[in-house]
C-alpha positions in Angstrom: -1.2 8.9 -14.7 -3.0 5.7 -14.5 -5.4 7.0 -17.9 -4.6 4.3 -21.2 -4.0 7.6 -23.2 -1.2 9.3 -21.4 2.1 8.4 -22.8 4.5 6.8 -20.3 7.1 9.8 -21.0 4.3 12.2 -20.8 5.4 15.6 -18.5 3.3 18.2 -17.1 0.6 18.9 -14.7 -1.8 16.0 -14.2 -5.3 15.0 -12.5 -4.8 13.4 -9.3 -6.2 10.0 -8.9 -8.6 9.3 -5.9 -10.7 6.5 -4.3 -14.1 9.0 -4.3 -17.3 8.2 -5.4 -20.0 10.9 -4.9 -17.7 12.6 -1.9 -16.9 9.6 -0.2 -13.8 7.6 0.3 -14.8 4.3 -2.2 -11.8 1.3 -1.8 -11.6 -2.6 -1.6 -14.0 -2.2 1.6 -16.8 -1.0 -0.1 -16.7 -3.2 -3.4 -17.0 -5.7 -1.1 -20.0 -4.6 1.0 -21.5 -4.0 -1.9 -21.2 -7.1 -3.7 -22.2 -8.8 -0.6 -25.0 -6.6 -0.6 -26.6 -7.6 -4.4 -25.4 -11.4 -4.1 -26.5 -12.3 -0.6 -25.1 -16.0 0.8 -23.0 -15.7 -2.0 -20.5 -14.0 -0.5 -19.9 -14.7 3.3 -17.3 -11.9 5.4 -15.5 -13.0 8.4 -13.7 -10.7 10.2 -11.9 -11.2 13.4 -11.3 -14.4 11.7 -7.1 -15.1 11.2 -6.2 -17.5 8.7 -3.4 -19.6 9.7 -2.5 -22.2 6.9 -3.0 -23.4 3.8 -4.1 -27.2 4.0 -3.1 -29.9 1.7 -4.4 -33.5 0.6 -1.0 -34.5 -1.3 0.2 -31.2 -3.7 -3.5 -30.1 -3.6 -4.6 -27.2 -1.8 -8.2 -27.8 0.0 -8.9 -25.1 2.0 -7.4 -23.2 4.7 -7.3 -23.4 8.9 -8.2 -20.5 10.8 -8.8 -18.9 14.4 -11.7 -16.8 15.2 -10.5 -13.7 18.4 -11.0 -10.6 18.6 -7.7 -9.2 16.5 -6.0 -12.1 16.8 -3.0 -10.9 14.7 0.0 -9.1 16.7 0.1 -6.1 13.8 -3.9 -5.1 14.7 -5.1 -1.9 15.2 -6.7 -1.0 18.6 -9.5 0.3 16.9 -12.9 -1.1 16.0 -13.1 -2.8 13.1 -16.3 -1.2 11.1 -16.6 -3.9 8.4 -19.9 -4.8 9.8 -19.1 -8.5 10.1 -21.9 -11.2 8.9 -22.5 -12.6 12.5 -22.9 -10.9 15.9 -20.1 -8.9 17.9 -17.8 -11.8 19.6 -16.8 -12.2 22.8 -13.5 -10.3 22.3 -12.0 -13.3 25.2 -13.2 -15.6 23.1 -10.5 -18.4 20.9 -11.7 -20.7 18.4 -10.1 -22.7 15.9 -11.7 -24.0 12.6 -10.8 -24.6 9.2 -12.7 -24.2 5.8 -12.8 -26.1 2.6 -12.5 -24.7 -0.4 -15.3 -26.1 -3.6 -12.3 -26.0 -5.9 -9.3 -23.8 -5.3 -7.7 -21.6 -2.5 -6.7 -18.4 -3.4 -4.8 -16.0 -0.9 -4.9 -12.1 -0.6 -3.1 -11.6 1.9 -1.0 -8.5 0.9 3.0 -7.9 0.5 3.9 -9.4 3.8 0.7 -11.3 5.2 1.0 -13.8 1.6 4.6 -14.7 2.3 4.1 -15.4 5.4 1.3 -18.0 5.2 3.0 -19.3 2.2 5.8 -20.4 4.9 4.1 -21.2 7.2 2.0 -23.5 5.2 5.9 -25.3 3.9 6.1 -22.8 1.0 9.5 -21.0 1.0 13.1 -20.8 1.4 13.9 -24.7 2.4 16.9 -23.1 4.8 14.4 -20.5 6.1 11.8 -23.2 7.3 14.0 -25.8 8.3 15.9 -22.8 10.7 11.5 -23.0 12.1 11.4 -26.7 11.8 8.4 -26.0 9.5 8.3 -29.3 7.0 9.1 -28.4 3.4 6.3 -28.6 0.8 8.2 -26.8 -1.7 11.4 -25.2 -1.3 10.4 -21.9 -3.2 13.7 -19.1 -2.6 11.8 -16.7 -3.3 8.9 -16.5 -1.2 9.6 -13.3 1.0 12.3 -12.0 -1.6 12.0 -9.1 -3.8 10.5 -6.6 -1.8 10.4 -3.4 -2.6 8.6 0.0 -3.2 8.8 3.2 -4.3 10.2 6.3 -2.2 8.9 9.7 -1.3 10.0 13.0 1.0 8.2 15.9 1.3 9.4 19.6 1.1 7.1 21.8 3.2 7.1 25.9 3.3 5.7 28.0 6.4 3.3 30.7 4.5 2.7 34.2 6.1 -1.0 33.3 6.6 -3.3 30.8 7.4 -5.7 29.6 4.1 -9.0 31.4 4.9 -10.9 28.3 3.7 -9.6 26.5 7.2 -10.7 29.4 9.7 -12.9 28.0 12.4 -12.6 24.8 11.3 -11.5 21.7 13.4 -10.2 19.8 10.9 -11.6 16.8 12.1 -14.7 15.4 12.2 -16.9 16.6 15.7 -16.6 14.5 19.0 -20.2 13.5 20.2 -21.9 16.6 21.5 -19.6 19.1 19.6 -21.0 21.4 16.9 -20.0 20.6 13.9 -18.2 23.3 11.8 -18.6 24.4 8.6 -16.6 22.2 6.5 -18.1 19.2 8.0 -21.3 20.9 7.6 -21.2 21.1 3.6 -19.8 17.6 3.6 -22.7 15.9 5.8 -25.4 18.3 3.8 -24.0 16.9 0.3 -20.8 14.7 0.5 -19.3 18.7 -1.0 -15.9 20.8 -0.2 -13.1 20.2 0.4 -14.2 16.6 2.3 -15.3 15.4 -0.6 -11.4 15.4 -1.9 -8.7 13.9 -0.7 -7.5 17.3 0.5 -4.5 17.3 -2.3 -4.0 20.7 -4.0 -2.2 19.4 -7.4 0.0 17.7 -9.2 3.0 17.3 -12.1 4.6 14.8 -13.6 7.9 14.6 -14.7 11.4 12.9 -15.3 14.3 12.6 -13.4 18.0 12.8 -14.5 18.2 8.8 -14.5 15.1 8.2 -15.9 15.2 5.0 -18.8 12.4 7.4 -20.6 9.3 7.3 -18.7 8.4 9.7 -16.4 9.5 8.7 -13.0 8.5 11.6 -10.8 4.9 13.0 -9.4 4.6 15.8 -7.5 1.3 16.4 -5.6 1.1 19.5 -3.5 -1.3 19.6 -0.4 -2.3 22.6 2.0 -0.6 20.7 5.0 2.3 19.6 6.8 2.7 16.3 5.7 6.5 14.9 5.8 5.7 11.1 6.6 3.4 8.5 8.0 4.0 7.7 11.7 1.7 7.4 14.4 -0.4 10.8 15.1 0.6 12.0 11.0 -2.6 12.7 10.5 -3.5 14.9 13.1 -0.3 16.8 13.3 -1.1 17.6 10.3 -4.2 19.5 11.0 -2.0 22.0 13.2 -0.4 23.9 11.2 -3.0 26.2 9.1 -0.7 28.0 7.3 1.8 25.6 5.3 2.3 24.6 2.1 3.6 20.9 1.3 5.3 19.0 -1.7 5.4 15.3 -1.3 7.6 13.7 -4.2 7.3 10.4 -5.4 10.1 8.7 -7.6 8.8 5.5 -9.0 10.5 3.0 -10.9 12.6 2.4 -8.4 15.7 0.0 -9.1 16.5 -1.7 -5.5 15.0 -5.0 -4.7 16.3 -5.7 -1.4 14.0 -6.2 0.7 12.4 -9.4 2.2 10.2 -10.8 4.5 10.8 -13.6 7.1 9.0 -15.2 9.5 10.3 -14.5 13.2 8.8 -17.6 14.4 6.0 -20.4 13.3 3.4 -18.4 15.6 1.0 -17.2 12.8 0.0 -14.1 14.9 3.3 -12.8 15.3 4.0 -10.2 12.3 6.7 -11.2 10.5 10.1 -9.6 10.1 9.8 -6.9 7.5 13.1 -5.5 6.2 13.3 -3.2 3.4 17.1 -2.6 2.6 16.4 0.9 1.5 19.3 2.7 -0.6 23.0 1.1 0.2 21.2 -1.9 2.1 19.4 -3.2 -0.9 20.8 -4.2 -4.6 22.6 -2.0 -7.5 20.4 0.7 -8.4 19.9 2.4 -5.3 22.0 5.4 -6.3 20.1 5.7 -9.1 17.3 6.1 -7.0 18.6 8.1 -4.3 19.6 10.5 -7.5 16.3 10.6 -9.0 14.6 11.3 -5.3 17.0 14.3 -5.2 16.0 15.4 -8.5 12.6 15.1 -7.2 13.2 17.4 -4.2 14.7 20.3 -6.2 12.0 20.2 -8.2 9.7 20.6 -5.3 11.6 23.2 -4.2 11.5 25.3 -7.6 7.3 24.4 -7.5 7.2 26.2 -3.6 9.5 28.9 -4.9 7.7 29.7 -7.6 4.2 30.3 -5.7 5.3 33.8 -4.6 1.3 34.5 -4.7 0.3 31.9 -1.5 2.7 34.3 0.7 5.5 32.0 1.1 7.5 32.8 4.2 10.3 30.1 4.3 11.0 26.5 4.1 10.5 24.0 7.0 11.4 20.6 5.3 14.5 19.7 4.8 15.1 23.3 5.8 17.1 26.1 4.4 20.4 24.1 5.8 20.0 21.4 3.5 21.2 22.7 0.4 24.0 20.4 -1.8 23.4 17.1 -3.4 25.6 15.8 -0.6 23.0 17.1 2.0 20.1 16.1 0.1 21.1 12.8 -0.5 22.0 12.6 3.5 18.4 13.9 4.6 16.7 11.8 1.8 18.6 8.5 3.6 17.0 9.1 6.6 13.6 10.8 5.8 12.3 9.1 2.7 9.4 6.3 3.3 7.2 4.5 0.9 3.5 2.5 1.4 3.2 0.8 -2.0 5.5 -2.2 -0.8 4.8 -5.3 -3.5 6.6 -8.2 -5.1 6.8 -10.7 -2.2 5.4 -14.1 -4.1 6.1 -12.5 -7.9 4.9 -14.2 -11.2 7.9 -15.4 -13.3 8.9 -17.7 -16.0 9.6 -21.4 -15.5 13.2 -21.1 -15.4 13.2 -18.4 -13.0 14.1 -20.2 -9.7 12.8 -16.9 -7.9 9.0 -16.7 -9.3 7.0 -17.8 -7.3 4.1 -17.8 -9.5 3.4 -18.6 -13.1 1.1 -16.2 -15.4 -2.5 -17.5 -14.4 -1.0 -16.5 -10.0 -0.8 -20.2 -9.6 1.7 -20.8 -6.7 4.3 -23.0 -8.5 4.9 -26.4 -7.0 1.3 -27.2 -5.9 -2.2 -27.2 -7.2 -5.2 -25.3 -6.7 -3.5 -22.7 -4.6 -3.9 -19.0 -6.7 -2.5 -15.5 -5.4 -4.2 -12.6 -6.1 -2.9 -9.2 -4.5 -0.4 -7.2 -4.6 3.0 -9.3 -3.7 2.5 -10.7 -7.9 4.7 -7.8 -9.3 8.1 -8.6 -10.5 8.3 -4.7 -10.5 6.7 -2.2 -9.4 3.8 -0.7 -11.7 3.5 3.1 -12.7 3.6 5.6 -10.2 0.3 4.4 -7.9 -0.6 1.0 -7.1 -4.1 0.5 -6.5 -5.0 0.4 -9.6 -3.0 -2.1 -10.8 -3.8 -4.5 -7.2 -7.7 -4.3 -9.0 -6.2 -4.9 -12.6 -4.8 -7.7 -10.9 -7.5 -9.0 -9.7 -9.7 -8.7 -12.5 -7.1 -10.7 -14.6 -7.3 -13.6 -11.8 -10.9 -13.2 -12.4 -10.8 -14.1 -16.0 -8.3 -16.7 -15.5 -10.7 -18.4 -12.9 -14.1 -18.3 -15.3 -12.2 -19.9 -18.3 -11.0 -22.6 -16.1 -14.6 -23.0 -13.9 -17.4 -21.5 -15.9 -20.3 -19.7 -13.8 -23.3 -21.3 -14.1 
């Protein structure tokens, strides 16, 4: 779907993207350990290192103030990091503050809701929003925080009458210290092969919905699990059942834009508040998209039902009770979710009082302050958004050379 030669209305069964190089998982984390690894003190990572604030001489953006603890920033995961940070393991006690300068411009990446919020916090936003914070305004910019949105999915999942004979004796998971590992993990370790070396996703089709404005809106990828969702523990409850046979549905294009972020106080380590106003929340359109997700799910449902051969026993997701578009719609409401949130700080037009940005990511209203991630899209782009988050940022790239040419 993300190829430059498939048509936007194009309908059918399609390749699946992944983030794999050679059998291994290959993101934003390892572009950057590898850059870091061919340009040396070029390139300097901190982690456990929480930027606060944007800092200003006048309208000009100079660099940024930070503090260095061990994650520092309420939304952190309890887990090690494994970034392999530049300098030594920290005292995880330890609280510094500091602040770095920046040659000639600042540019954030701080994602959908982490951008916003140093943005405000930094005197960038709605002027009612910070004065409610007694933050000063820098520039009163409505639409910092505004236009979030994202795509939705739900899953249909079917119980089989067997278990897949590629999972027996496997864990599933990779081996605690001292356990043998199994066969699975076995071919993986020996050459990065099986079914490791994938992201464990079966197929997929693409196709439109009934309120589709022409392209396809719709992807369908079918995995060997019982995924319905992301929520603490997903992952390994997924591993459980051996013997199920899942649909996830994705309707992009979505129509709602709702959603915002606001800060919950001027503590920069406090997440902020993070409202989505899914369906009859969030602005005309949602209908539209609650129609199109229900398209989605009967279409799921006619994929399972047709796969007589994989021994399908009954459905588990929604279930057998959930049958009319009333019901569907109802179980959708609840049990949809989406993780390719965007559109926070979005590039606009001069007269658009609610861009944020103007074509080059410069934050309107200052100087020398860029941003580069994924809270730039007015809407929401194709059905994945990875892709586009890199396209992103090798546009910003371009637009940074022209105006400060390498040596």
């Amino acid at each position: 779907p993300n190829a430059a030669d498939t048509p936007p209305d194009f309908q059918g069964m399609g390749f699946i993207p992944v983030s794999v190089d050679g059998g291994t998982r290959n993101g934003t984390r390892e572009r950057l350990l590898d850059v870091r690894h061919r340009v040396g003190d070029l390139l300097t990572i901190r982690t456990n290192t929480l930027v606060t604030r944007v800092l200003f001489d006048g309208d000009r953006a100079v660099g940024v103030a930070y503090r260095e603890q061990h994650r520092a920033y309420g939304a952190s995961s309890d887990r090690t990091c494994r970034l392999r940070p530049d300098a030594a393991d920290r005292d995880e006690d330890a609280v510094s503050e500091g602040t770095a300068y920046a040659r000639h411009e600042v540019v954030l990446a701080g994602g959908t809701y982490n951008t916003p919020q140093l943005l405000m916090l930094s005197g960038i936003g709605p002027r009612e929003e910070l004065e409610r914070l007694g933050i000063p305004v820098r520039v009163d910019a409505p639409g910092v925080g505004r236009n979030l949105h994202d795509r939705y999915e739900a899953s249909v999942v079917a119980e089989l009458d067997q278990d897949y004979p590629l999972f027996e004796g496997s864990s599933l998971d990779v081996p605690l210290a001292g356990e043998e590992q199994d066969e699975l993990i076995g071919e993986w370790y020996a050459d990065r092969g099986g079914p490791y070396g994938t992201n464990g996703q079966l197929a997929a089709l693409i196709g439109r919905s009934s309120v589709s404005d022409g392209d396809s809106d719709l992807m369908l990828l079918a995995m060997p699990l019982d995924f319905h969702g992301y929520y603490p523990g997903y992952a390994e409850d997924a591993t459980h059942g051996r013997n199920r046979l899942g649909v996830v549905v994705l309707k992009g294009h979505t129509k709602n834009r709702g959603g915002s972020v606001t800060l919950r106080s001027t503590d920069p380590t406090e997440p902020p508040e993070i409202r989505f106003h899914y369906f009859s929340e969030g602005t005309p359109g949602w209908e539209e998209d609650l129609d199109g997700l229900v398209d989605g799910l009967r279409l799921a449902r006619d994929v399972i039902g047709n796969a007589s051969e994989a021994g399908v026993k009954g459905e588990l997701v929604p279930g057998p009770e959930v049958r009319t578009d009333d019901q569907l719609k109802e179980w959708a409401r609840t049990q949809s979710w989406g993780h390719h949130a965007c559109g926070t700080a979005r590039i606009g037009t001069a007269d658009d009082q609610l861009a944020v940005l103007d074509g080059d990511f410069r934050v309107r209203g200052v100087e020398r302050l860029r941003v580069v991630d994924a809270s730039v899209f007015p809407d929401i782009p194709g059905l994945f958004i990875a892709s586009a988050v890199y396209l992103v940022s090798e546009k910003a790239s371009e637009a940074l050379l022209a105006e400060y040419p390498a040596p």
